[in-house]
C-alpha positions in Angstrom: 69.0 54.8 -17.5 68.9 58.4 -18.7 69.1 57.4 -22.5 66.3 55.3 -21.7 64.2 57.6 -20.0 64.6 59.7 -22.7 63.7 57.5 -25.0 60.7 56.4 -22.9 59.5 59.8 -22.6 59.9 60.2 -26.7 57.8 57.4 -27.7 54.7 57.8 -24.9 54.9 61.7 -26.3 54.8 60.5 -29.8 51.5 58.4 -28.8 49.9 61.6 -27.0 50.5 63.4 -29.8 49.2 61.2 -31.9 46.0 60.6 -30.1 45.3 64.5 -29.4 45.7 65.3 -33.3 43.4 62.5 -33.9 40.7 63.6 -31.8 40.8 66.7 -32.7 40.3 65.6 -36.6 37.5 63.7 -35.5 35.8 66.7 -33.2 36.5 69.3 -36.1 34.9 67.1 -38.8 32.4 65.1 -37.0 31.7 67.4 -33.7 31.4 63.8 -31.2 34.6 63.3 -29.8 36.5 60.0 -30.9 38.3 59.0 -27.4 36.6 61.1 -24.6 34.1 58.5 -23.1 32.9 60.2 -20.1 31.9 63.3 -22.2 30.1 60.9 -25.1 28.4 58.9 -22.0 27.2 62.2 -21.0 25.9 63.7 -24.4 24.1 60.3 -25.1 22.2 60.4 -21.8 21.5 64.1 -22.4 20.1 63.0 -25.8 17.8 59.9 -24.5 16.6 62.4 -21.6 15.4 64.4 -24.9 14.3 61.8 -27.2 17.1 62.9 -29.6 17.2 59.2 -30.8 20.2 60.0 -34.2 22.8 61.8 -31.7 22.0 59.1 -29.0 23.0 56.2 -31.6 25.2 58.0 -33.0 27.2 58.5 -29.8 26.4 55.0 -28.5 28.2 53.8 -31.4 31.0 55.8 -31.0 31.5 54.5 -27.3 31.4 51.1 -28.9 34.2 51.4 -31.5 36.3 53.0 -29.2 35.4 49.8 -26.6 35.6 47.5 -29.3 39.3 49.0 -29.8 40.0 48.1 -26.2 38.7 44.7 -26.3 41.0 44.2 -28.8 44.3 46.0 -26.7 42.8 43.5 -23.6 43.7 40.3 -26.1 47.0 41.2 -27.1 48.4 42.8 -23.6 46.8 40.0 -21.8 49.3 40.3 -19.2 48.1 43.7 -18.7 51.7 44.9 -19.1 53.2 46.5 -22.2 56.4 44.6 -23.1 58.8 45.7 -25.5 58.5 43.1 -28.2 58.2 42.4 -32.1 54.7 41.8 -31.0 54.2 45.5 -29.9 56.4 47.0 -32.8 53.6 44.8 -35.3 50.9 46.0 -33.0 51.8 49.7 -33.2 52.6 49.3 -37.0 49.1 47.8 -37.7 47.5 50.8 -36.1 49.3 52.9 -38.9 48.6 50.7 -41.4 45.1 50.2 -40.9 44.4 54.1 -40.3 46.5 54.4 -43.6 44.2 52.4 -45.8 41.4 53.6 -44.4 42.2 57.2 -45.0 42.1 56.4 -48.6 39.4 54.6 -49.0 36.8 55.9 -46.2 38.0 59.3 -44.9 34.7 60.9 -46.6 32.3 58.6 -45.4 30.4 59.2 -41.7 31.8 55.7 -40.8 35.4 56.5 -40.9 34.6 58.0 -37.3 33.8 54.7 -35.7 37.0 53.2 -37.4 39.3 55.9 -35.9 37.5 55.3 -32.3 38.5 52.0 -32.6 42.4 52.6 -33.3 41.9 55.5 -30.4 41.0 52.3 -28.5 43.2 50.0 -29.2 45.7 52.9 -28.4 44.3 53.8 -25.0 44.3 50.1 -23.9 47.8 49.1 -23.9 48.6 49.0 -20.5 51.9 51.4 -21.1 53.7 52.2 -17.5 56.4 54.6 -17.1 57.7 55.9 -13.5 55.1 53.7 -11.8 51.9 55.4 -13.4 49.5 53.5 -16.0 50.0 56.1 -19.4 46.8 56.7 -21.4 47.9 58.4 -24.3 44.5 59.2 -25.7 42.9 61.9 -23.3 44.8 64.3 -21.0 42.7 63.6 -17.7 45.0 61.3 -16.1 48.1 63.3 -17.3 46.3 66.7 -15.7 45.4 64.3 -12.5 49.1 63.8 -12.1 50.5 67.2 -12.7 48.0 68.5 -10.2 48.5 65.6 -7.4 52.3 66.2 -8.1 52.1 69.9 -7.4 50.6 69.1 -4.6 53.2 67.1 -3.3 55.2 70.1 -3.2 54.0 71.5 0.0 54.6 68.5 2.3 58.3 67.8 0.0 57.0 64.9 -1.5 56.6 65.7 -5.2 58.8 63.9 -7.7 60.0 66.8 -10.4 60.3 64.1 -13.1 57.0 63.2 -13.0 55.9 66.7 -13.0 58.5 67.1 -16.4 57.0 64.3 -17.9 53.4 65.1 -16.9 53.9 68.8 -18.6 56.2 67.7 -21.7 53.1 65.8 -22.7 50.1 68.1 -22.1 52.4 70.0 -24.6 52.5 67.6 -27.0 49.2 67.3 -26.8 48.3 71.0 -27.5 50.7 70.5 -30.4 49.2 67.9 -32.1 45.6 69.7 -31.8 47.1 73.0 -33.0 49.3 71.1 -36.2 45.1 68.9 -36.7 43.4 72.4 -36.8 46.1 74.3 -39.2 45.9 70.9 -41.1 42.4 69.6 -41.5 42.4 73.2 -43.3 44.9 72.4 -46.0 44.1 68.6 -46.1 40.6 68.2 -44.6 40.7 64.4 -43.7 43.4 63.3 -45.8 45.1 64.6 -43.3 44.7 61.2 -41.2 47.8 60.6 -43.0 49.6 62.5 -41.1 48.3 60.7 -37.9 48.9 57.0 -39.4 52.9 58.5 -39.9 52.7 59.1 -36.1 52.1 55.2 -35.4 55.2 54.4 -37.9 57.5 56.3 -35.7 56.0 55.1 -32.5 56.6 51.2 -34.3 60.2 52.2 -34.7 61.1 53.7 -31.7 59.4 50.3 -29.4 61.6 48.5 -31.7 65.1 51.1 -30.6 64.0 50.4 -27.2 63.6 46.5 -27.5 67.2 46.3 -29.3 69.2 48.5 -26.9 67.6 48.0 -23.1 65.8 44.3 -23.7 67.2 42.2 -26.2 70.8 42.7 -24.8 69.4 42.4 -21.2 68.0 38.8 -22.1 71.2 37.9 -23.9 72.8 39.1 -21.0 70.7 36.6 -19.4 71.5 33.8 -21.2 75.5 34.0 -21.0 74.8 34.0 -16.9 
């Protein structure tokens, strides 16, 4: 269990990174966030109230990609549970693949943006759950939310120290993969979405460790019983 914990905690890290850097790309090139919906909700109202009709659109459509991107998440994890499949390994591959391509050929253009909302999307909506808590690897809010309720915990004796671990380890990975997008996006500029589709590679090939060692061999296990 503690191999797989690790494991666990390796591949949802890899994701947060992943998502953080991206975002950051995204908010250093284009300044509209790429995954933070609340905040984009709020700028496009704030832009309606002031008839600023090209940042309202412009943000609209960004919320759109990225809920397009869900959409998408919703069909494949119907089940609204992430299983650890050749399905998910493909899934997490495609993301790379399609963020690879379209580096080359779009980085430059205004509408890579709404392409990487949508893999942001697709990201954020696959129903991952470790320790009994939904991850969203794409913003910190709920990973902050569980660090602070956690904390918390502490004074009545209630807080569980794993969560806590898990809850910081990833904030950190976070802050890493903004500082590695800055330092980056100044050697590379957008190229450096290359870096990001690398990041869905690994996460492909660790789903698949995790698949061969804990779930195929629990399901042959199965099967001989």
């Amino acid at each position: 269990m503690k191999s797989y914990n690790k494991k666990m905690s390796l591949w949802i890290s890899t994701l947060t990174f992943t998502g953080a850097y991206m975002n950051s790309m995204a908010l250093m090139k284009y300044s509209i966030p790429v995954s933070h919906v609340t905040g984009n909700w709020n700028l496009s109202v704030q832009g309606l109230a002031n008839f600023n009709l090209y940042n309202v659109l412009s943000l609209f459509d960004v919320i759109l990609s990225f809920f397009f991107g869900t959409v998408i998440s919703g069909i494949v994890f119907s089940n609204k549970k992430f299983i650890f499949n050749k399905i998910s390994e493909n899934y997490l591959k495609g993301l790379g693949i399609a963020l690879f391509i379209t580096t080359m050929a779009l980085s430059e253009e205004n509408s890579f943006m709404y392409i990487v909302a949508i893999i942001t999307g697709m990201q954020n909506g696959m129903f991952i759950t470790y320790r009994n808590v939904t991850c969203r690897t794409t913003h910190l809010t709920g990973l902050t939310t569980e660090l602070g309720t956690q904390i918390g915990m502490i004074v009545n004796g209630k807080a569980d120290f794993d969560r806590i671990r898990f809850a910081v380890v990833n904030i950190l990975m976070a802050v890493l993969g903004i500082v590695l997008s800055v330092k980056i996006y100044g050697i590379f500029g957008m190229k450096g979405f290359y870096f990001a589709s690398f990041g869905y590679f690994f996460s492909s090939y660790i789903c698949k460790k995790i698949r061969i060692k804990y779930f195929d061999q629990w399901r042959e296990s199965q099967r001989e019983v």
